[in-house]
C-alpha positions as CSV (number, residue, x, y, z in Angstrom):
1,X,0.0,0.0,0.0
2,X,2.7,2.5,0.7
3,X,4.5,1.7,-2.7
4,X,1.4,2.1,-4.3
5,X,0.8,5.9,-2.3
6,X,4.3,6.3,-3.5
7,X,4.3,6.2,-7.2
8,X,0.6,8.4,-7.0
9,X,2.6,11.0,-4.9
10,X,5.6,10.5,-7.3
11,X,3.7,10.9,-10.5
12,X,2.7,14.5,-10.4
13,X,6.1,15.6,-9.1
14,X,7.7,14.3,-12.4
15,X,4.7,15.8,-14.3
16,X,4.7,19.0,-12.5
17,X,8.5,19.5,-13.3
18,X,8.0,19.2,-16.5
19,X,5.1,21.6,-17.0
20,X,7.8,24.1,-15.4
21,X,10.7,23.3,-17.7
22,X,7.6,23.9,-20.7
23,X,6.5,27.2,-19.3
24,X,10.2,28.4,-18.3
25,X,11.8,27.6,-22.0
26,X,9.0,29.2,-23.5
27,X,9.5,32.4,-21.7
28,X,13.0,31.9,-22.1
29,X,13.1,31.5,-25.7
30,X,10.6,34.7,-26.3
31,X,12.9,36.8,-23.9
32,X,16.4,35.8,-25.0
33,X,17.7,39.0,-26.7
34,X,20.4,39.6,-24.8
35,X,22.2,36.3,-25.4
36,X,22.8,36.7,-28.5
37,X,25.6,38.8,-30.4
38,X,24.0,39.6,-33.8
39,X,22.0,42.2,-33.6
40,X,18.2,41.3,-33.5
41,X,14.9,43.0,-34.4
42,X,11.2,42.8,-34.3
43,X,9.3,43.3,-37.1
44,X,6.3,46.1,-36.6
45,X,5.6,47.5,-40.1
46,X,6.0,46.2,-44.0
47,X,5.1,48.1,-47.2
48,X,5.5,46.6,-50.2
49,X,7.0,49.2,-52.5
50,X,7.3,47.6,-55.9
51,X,7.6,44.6,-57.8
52,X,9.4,43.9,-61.3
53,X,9.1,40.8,-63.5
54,X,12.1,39.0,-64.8
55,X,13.0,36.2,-67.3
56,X,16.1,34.7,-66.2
57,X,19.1,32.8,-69.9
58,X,16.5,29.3,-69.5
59,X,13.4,31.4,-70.3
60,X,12.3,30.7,-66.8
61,X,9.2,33.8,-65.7
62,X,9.9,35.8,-62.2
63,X,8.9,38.4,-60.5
64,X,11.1,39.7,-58.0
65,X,9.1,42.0,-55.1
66,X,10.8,44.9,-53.2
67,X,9.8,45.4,-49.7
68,X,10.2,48.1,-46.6
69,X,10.0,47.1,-43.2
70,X,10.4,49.0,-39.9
71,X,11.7,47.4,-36.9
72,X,12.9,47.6,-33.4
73,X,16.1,46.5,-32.3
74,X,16.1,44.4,-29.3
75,X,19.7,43.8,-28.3
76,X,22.6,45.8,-28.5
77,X,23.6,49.3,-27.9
78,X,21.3,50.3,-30.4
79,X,18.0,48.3,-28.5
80,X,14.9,50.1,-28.5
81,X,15.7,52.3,-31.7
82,X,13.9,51.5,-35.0
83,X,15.7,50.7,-37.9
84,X,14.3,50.9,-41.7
85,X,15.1,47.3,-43.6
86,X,15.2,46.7,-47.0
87,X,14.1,43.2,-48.5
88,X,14.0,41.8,-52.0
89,X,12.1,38.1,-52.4
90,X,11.0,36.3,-55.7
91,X,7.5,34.7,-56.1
92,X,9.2,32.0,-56.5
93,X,10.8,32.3,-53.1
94,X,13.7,29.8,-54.0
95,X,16.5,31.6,-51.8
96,X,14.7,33.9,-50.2
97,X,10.8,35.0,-48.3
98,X,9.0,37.8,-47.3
99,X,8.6,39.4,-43.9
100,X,5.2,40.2,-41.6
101,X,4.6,42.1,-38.9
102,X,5.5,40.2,-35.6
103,X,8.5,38.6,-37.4
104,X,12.0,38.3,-35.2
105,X,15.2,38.9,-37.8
106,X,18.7,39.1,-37.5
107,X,19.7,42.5,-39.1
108,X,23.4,44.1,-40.2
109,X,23.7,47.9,-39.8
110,X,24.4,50.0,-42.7
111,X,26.3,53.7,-42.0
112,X,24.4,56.8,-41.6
113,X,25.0,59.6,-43.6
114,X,24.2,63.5,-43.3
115,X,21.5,62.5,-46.0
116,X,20.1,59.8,-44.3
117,X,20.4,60.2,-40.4
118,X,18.1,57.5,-39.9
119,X,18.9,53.4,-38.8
120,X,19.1,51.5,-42.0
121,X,20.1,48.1,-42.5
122,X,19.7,44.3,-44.6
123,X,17.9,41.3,-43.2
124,X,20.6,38.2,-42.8
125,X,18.4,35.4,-40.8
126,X,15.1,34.5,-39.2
127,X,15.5,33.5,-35.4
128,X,13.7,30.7,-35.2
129,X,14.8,29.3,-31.6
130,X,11.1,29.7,-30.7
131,X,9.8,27.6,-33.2
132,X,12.3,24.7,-32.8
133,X,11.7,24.9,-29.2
134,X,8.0,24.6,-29.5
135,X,8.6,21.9,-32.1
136,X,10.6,20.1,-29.5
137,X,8.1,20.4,-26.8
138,X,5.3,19.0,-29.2
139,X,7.7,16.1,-29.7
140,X,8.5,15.5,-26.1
141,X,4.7,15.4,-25.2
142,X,4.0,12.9,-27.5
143,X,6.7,10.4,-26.4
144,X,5.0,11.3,-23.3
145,X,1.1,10.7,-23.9
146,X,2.1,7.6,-26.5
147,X,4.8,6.4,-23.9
148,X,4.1,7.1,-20.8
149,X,7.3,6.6,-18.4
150,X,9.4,4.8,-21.4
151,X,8.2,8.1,-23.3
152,X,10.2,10.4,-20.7
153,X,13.3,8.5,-20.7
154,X,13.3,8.0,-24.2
155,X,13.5,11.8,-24.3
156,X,16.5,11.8,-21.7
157,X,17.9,9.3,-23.6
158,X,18.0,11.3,-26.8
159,X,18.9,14.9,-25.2
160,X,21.9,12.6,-23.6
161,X,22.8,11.2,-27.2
162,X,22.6,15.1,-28.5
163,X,25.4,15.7,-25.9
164,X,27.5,13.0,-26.3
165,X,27.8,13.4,-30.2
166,X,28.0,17.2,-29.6
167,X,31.4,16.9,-27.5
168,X,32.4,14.0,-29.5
169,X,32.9,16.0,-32.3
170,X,34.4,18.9,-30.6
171,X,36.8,16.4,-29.2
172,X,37.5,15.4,-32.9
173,X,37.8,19.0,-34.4
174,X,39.9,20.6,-31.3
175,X,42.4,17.3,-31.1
176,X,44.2,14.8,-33.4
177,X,42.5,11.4,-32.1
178,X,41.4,9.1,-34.9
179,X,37.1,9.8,-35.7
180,X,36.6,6.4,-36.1
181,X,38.1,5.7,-32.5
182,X,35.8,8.6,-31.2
183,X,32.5,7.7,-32.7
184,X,33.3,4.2,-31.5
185,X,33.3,5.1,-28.2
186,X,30.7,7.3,-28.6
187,X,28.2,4.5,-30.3
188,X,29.0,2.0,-27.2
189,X,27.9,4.8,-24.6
190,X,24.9,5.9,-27.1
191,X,24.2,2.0,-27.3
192,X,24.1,1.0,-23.5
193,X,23.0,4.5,-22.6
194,X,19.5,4.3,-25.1
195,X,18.2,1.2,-24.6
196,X,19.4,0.4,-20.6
197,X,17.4,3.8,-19.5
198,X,14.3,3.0,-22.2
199,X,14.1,-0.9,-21.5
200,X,15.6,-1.0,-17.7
201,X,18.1,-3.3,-16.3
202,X,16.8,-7.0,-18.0
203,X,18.1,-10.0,-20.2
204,X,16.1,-8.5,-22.8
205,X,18.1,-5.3,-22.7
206,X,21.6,-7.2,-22.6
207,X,20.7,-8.8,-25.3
208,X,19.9,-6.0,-27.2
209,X,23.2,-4.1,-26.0
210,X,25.8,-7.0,-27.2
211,X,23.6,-7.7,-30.8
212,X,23.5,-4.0,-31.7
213,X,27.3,-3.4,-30.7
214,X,28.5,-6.8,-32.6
215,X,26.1,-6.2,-35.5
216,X,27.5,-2.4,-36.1
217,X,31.0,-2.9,-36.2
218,X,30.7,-6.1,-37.8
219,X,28.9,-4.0,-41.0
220,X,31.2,-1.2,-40.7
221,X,34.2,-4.1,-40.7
222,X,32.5,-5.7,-43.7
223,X,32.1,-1.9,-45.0
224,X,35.5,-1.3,-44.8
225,X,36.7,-4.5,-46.2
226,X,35.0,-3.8,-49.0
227,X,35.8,-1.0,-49.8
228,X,39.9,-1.9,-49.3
229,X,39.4,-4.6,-52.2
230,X,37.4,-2.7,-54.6
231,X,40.4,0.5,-53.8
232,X,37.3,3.1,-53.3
233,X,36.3,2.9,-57.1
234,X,32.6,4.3,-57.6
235,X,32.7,6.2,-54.2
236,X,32.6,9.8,-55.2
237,X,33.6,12.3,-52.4
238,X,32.6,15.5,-53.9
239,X,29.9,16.6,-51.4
240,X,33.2,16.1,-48.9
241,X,35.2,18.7,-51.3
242,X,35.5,21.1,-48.5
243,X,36.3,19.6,-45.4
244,X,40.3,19.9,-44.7
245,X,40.1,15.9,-43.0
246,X,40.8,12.8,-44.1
247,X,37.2,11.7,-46.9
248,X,37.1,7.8,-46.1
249,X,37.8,8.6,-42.6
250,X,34.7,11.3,-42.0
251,X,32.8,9.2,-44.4
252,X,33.3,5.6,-42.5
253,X,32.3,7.4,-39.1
254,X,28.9,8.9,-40.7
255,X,28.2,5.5,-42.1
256,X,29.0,3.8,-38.6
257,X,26.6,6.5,-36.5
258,X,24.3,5.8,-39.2
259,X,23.5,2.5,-39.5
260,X,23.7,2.3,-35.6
261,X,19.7,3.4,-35.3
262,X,18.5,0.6,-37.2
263,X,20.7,-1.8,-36.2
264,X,19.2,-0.9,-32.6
265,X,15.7,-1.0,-33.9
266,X,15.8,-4.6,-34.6
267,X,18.3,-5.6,-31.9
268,X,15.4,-4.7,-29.3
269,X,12.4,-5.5,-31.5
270,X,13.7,-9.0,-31.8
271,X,14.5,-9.7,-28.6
272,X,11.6,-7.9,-27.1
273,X,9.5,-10.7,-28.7
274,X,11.5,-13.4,-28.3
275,X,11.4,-12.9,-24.7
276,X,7.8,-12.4,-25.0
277,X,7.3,-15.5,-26.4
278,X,9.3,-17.2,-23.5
279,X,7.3,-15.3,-21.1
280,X,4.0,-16.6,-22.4
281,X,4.8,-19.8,-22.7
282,X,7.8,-20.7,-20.7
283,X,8.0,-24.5,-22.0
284,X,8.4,-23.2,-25.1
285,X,11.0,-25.1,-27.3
286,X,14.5,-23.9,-28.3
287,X,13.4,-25.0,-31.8
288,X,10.0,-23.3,-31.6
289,X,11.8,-20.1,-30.6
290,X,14.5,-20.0,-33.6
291,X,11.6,-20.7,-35.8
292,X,9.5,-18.0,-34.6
293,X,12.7,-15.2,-34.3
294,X,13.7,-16.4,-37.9
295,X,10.4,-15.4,-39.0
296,X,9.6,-12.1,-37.1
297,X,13.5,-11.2,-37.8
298,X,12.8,-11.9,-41.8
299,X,9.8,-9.7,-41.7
300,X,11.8,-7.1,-40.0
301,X,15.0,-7.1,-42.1
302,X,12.5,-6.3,-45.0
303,X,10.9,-3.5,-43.9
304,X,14.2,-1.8,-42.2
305,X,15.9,-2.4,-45.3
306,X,13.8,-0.2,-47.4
307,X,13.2,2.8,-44.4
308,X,17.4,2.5,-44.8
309,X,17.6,3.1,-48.3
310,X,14.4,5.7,-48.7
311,X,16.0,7.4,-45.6
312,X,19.3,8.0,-47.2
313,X,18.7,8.6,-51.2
314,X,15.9,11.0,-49.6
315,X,18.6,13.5,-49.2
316,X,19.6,13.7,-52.9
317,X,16.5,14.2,-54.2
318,X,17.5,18.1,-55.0
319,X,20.7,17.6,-56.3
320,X,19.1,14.4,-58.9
321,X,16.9,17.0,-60.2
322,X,19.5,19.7,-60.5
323,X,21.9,17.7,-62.2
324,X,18.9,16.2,-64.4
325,X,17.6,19.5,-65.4
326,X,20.9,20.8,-66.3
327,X,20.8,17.6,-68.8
328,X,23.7,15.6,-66.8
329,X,23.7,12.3,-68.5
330,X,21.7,9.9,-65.8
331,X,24.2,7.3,-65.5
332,X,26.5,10.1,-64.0
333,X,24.0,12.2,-62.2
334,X,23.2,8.8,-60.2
335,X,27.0,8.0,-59.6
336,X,28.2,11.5,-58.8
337,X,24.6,11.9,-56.1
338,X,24.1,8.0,-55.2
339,X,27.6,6.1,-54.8
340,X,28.1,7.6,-51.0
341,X,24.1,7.5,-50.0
342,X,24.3,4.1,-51.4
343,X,26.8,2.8,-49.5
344,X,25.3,3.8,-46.3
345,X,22.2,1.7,-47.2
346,X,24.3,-1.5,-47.9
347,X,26.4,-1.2,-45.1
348,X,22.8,-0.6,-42.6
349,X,21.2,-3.3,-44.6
350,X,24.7,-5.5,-43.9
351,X,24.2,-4.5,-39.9
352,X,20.2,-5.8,-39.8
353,X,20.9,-8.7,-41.4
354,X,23.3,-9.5,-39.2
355,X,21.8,-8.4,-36.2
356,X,18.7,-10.7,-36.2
357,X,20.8,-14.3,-35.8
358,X,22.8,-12.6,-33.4
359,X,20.5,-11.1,-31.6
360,X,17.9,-14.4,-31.7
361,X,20.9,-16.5,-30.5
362,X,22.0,-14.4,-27.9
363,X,18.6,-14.2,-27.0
364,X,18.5,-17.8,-26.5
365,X,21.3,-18.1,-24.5
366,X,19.8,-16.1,-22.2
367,X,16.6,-17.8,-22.1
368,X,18.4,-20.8,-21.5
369,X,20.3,-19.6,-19.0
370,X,17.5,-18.2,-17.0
371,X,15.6,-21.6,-17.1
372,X,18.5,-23.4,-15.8
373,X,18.4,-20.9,-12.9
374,X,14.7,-21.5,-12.1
């Protein structure tokens, strides 16, 4: 009875500091001017002065709109003054947007003359913090009404994760240690850290843990194999062209963080019903039990196969049609887009394949070792 008055009592604590961490990040996000070092300003008048159409060397129709806005700074030495902003978009709005009343922007000064006493400058950016955190918040509240408690640490598991491959790459760009010996680390503690506080201290957890860290490095050794015999021909690096590192090296560690989600995915959905199987029926047969994970892992591997490759080619979608439209022969506008993307999706699909016997036989190993121990 007392645990029981416990966990009520409990409950609306956890729920309570959460409503306060909402209502404090909102305020904090709507009132953070002075953090920030780029002048900001608010939006509280637009005219639209003129608009001129325009035909661009591919025949291509455009009207280009020129519009006044006034604003008030927010920050800065010049905060509470109003400054006049100039702001060109297309109706097309391919690189750029219009502004409204109410709108936040980040702003660059331009120098007052005799002429022209008054504050003049050029929108650079939109802040958007507010939005993202809102975002965030509608995201954390449905992990929470779907979820319930695994809901809430699946969210501390991920802010955690944020961290961890935040300072991992800090550690990589300030130092001279090896990426690849970084992001390994860095996918062990992102590994245990994930599914121990989202699945709890069980077999079923372990067993998740040692198939999604055997099935990873084993694809990303398989990966690298690979590509050693075939000497890198068909990868191109180009999207890499300005990085000052090593291309295989940053390219291997992207593939290896990568292919780490799904991997997980069907590490824990297999062994979540392999145990569940076991826990129904606990006479169950070792037999009966490869059968079953062979089937549930085969209906698995297709499905996470295809979210692996849609995920990644995804991405390239804009530069296909680019390269397309500007009559790049297809054979090497899917080469020059797809060889990298590509890659990534063989070496995931390599890591789920591999995960579901591992993980259904490590499964059973601890099945078998609990019944010997009951």
């Amino acid at each position: 009875m007392g645990i029981i008055i416990y966990k009520f009592k409990k409950k609306p604590l956890i729920y309570t500091f959460i409503f306060i961490c909402f209502i404090t990040s909102i305020i904090f996000v709507y009132h953070n001017y002075g953090f920030y070092e780029r002048p900001i300003a608010k939006v509280i008048q637009t005219d639209l002065e003129d608009s001129t159409d325009i035909t661009d060397i591919h025949d291509n129709d455009d009207r280009i709109f020129t519009q006044h806005s006034i604003a008030e700074i927010k920050n800065g030495e010049e905060k509470g003054q109003l400054i006049h902003l100039t702001n060109k978009y297309s109706l097309s709005r391919a690189n750029d947007q219009p502004y409204q009343k109410g709108n936040e922007v980040f702003v660059s000064f331009e120098k007052n003359t005799i002429e022209n006493p008054q504050l003049t400058g050029n929108i650079t950016d939109v802040k958007r913090d507010k939005y993202i955190v809102i975002v965030a918040w509608i995201f954390i509240f449905t992990l929470l009404i779907v979820g319930k408690k695994q809901g809430l640490f699946a969210s501390i598991s991920l802010a955690v994760n944020i961290l961890l491959l935040s300072y991992a790459l800090d550690i990589y760009v300030r130092t001279d240690l090896n990426l690849l010996w970084i992001c390994g680390i860095t996918v062990i503690l992102f590994t245990i850290i994930s599914l121990l506080l989202v699945n709890g201290f069980n077999e079923k957890t372990y067993t998740a843990i040692i198939a999604t860290l055997l099935g990873t490095f084993s694809s990303l050794l398989i990966t690298y194999f690979a590509i050693w015999i075939a000497s890198e021909n068909g990868l191109y690096y180009e999207e890499m062209q300005y990085l000052t590192r090593p291309y295989r090296l940053i390219f291997l560690a992207g593939l290896f963080i990568g292919s780490l989600g799904a991997v997980m995915d069907v590490a824990i959905s297999l062994s979540s019903a392999t145990f569940e199987l076991y826990n129904k029926n606990n006479d169950i047969s070792v037999k009966a039990l490869k059968a079953s994970g062979m089937e549930i892992g085969k209906d698995i591997m297709g499905t996470m196969t295809n979210i692996l490759f849609f995920a990644y080619i995804s991405g390239s979608i804009p530069m296909l049609i680019l390269y397309l439209k500007n009559y790049s022969p297809l054979g090497f506008t899917l080469s020059i887009n797809l060889s990298l993307e590509l890659a990534r999706a063989l070496a995931g699909g390599i890591g789920i394949v591999l995960t579901i016997p591992i993980g259904l036989y490590t499964s059973i190993f601890f099945i078998k070792r609990k019944r010997e121990n009951s």
